[in-house]
C-alpha positions in Angstrom: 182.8 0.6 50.2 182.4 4.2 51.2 184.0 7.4 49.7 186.6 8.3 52.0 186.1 12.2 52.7 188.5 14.5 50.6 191.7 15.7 52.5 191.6 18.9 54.5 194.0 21.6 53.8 195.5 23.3 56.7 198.0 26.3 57.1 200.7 27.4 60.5 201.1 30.9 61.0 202.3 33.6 63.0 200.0 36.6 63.4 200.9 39.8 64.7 204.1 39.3 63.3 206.2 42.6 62.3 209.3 40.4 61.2 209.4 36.7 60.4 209.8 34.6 63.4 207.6 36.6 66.0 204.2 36.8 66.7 201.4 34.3 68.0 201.3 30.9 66.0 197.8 29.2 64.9 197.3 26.8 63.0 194.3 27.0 60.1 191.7 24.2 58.8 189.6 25.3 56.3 186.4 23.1 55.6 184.6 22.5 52.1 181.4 23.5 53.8 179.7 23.8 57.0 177.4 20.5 56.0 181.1 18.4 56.2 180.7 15.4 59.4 184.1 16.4 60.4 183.3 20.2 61.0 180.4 19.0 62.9 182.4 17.0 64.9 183.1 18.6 68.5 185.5 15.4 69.3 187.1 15.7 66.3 187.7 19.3 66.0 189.2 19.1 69.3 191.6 16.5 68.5 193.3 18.4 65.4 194.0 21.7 67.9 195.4 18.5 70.3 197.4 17.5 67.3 199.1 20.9 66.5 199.6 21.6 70.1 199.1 25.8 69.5 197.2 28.2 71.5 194.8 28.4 69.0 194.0 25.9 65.9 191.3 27.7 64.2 188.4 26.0 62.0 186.5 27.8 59.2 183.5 26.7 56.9 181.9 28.5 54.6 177.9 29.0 55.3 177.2 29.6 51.9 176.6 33.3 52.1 179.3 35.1 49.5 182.3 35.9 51.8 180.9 34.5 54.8 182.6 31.9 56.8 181.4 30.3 60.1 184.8 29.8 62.4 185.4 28.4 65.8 188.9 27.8 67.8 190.0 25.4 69.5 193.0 24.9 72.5 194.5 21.9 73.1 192.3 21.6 75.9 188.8 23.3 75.1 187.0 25.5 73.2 187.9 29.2 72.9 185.0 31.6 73.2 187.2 34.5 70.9 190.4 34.7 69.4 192.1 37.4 67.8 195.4 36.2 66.6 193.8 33.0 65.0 191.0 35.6 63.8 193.2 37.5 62.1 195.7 34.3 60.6 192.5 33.0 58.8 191.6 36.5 57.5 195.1 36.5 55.7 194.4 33.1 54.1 191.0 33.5 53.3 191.9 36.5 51.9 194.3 35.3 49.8 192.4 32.5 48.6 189.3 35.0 47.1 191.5 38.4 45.7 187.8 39.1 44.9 186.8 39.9 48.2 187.6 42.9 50.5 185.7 41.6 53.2 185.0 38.5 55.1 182.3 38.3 57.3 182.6 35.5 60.4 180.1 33.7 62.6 179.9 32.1 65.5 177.7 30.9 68.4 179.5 32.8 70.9 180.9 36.1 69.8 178.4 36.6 67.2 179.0 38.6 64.0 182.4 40.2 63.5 184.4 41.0 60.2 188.3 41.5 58.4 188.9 43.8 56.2 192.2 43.8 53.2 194.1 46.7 53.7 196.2 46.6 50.7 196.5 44.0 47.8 200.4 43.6 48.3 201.2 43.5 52.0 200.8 40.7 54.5 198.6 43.4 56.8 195.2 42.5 58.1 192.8 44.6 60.0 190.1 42.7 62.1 186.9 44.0 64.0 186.1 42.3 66.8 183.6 42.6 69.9 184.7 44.7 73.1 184.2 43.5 76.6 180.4 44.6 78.0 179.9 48.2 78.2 178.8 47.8 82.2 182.2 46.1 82.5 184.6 49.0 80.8 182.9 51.1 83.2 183.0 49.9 86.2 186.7 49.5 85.7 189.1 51.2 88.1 186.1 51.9 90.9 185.6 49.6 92.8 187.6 48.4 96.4 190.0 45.4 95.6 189.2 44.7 98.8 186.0 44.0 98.7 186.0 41.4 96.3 185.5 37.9 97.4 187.8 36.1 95.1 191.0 38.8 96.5 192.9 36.8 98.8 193.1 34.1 96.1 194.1 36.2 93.6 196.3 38.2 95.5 198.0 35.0 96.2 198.5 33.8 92.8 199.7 37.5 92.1 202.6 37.1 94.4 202.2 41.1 95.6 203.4 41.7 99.1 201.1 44.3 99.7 197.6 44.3 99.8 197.4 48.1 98.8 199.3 46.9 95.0 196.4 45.8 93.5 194.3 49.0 92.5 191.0 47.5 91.5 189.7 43.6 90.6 186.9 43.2 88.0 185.1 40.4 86.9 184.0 39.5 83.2 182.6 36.4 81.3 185.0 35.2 78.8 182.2 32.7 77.2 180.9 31.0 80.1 184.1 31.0 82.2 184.6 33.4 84.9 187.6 35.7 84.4 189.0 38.9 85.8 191.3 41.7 85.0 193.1 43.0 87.7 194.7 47.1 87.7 198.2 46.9 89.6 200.3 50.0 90.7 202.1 51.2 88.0 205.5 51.0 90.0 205.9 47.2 90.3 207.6 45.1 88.0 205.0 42.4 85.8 207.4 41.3 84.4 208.0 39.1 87.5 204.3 38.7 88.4 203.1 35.2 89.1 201.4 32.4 87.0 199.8 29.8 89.7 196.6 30.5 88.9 195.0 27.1 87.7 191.7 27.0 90.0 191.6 30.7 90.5 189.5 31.0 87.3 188.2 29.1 85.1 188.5 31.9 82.5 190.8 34.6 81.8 193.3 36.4 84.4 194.2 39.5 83.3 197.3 41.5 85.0 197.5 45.3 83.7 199.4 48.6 85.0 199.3 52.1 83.6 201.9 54.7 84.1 202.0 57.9 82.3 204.9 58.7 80.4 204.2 62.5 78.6 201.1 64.8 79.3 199.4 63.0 76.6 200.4 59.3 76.4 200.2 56.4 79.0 202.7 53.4 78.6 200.2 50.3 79.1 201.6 46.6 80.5 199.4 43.8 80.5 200.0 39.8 80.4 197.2 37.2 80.5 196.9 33.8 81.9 194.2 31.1 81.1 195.3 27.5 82.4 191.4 26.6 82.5 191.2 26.7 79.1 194.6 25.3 78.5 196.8 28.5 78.3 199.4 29.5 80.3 200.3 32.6 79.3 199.1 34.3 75.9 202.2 34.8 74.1 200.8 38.4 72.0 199.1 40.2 75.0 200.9 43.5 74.9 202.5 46.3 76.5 200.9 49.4 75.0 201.3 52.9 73.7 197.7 54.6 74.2 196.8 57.9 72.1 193.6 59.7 72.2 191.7 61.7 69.5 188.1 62.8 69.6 186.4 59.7 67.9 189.0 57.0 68.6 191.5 55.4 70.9 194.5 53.8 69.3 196.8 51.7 71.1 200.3 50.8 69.2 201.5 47.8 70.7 204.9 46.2 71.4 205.6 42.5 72.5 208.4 42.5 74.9 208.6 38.5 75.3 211.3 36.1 73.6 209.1 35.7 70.4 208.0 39.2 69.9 205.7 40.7 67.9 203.2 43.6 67.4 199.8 45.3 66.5 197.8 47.9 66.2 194.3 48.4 67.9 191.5 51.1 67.3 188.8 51.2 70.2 185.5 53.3 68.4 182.5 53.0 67.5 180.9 53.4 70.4 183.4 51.5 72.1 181.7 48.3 71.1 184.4 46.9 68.6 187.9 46.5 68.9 190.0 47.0 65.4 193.3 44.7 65.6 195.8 45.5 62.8 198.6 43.5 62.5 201.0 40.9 59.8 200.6 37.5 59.2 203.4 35.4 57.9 202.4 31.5 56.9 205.4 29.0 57.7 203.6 25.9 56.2 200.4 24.0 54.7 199.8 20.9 53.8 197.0 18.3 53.9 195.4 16.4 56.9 195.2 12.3 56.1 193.1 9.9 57.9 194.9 8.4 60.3 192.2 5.3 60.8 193.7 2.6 61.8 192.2 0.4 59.6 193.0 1.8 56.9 196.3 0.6 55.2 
């Protein structure tokens, strides 16, 4: 009779949380080592994030490198190619679990290297470093003719705009393999009320953002995102944004205006080719995941 593997502990969180009850929720399984059959188990990694039913359910081994953990994260649907709020919920656990370490450096297949860093021994505050979109794509941002696009009369549908002239500019990224886009709307209209029939548009992200200036020397910044290819309606923690400019950064302090709330923090340096994220984590719950084989009594 075989050894039946050892129980897999698992945490729920809310990252990007400022006060308890906001903020994105994950959920957390961490492996005993990247060699287990279950982490290497697409089908069955897939059917935990099924099981907690959040936008994310992140999955960590560790690669046996000190403070080195391969992650991956999951929807309820498919696969994610990054994600920050689950990113930054395993930090704080991981963390937690090795007071020895400052540092935790991530893999994974897709978005590569990346790191978290403890930014104090008593607070609940994680900062995470994350890759930016493709330097080509930054740029070309906000020059290009909406119009010329050949995906803009479907998206401009699913935006719900009366006029042609809202939508500013249209650009196209990979998120993974999955074709995605962000579109730049005039900074008068409401996004609040924007709409979210987009399933077919993309298999990807869809992006919706407007600037409007507010002082001389800050920009108020509205954004929501929509992914119902890879099974998210709306991202609950994409944020309207306070934007402030120095000579070797850009910070961003962001607010969450939805039901849930929540906020963060985001540093764009370096070259521009990392993101920092900054923000609270607040676990709700752990526990262990049992075998649920049905032959088993």
């Amino acid at each position: 009779m075989s050894t039946p593997p050892s129980p897999l502990p698992f945490h729920v969180l809310s990252a990007f949380s400022p006060v308890p009850g906001t903020g994105s929720q994950a959920a957390l399984i961490n492996y005993p080592s990247n060699a287990d059959p279950r982490w290497l188990d697409d089908k069955y990694l897939l059917k935990v994030a099924g099981d907690f039913n959040y936008t994310a359910t992140v999955h960590v081994a560790p690669t046996g490198q000190k403070g080195e953990w391969a992650i991956r994260w999951f929807t309820p649907k498919s696969e994610l190619a990054l994600c920050g709020h689950g990113t930054l919920s395993s930090s704080y656990i991981l963390l937690k679990q090795h007071p020895e370490l400052d540092t935790i450096q991530y893999i994974n297949l897709i978005a590569g290297k990346f790191q978290s860093v403890r930014l104090s021994a008593s607070d609940k505050e994680v900062q995470i470093s994350l890759p930016s979109l493709p330097f080509d794509v930054i740029q070309s941002m906000g020059h290009g003719s909406p119009r010329s696009h050949h995906d803009t009369v479907k998206l401009i549908a699913a935006l719900g705009v009366r006029q042609t002239e809202d939508v500013l500019d249209i650009s196209e990224f990979k998120y993974g393999s999955h074709k995605s886009f962000i579109i730049l709307i005039r900074g008068n209209l409401g996004i609040e009320g924007i709409g979210s029939g987009y399933k077919g548009v993309a298999s990807g992200q869809i992006i919706i953002t407007q600037i409007s200036p507010e002082t001389d020397s800050d920009l108020v910044i509205k954004s929501r995102m929509f992914a119902p290819g890879i099974g998210i309606q709306e991202d609950t923690i994409f944020l309207p944004t306070r934007l402030q400019q120095d000579p070797t950064s850009l910070v961003i302090h962001a607010t969450q205006l939805s039901e849930r709330g929540g906020g963060m923090k985001c540093i764009l340096g370096e070259g521009g080719e990392t993101v920092r994220l900054i923000g609270k984590v607040r676990e709700f719950g752990n526990g262990y995941l049992v075998d649920d084989d049905d032959d088993v009594d």
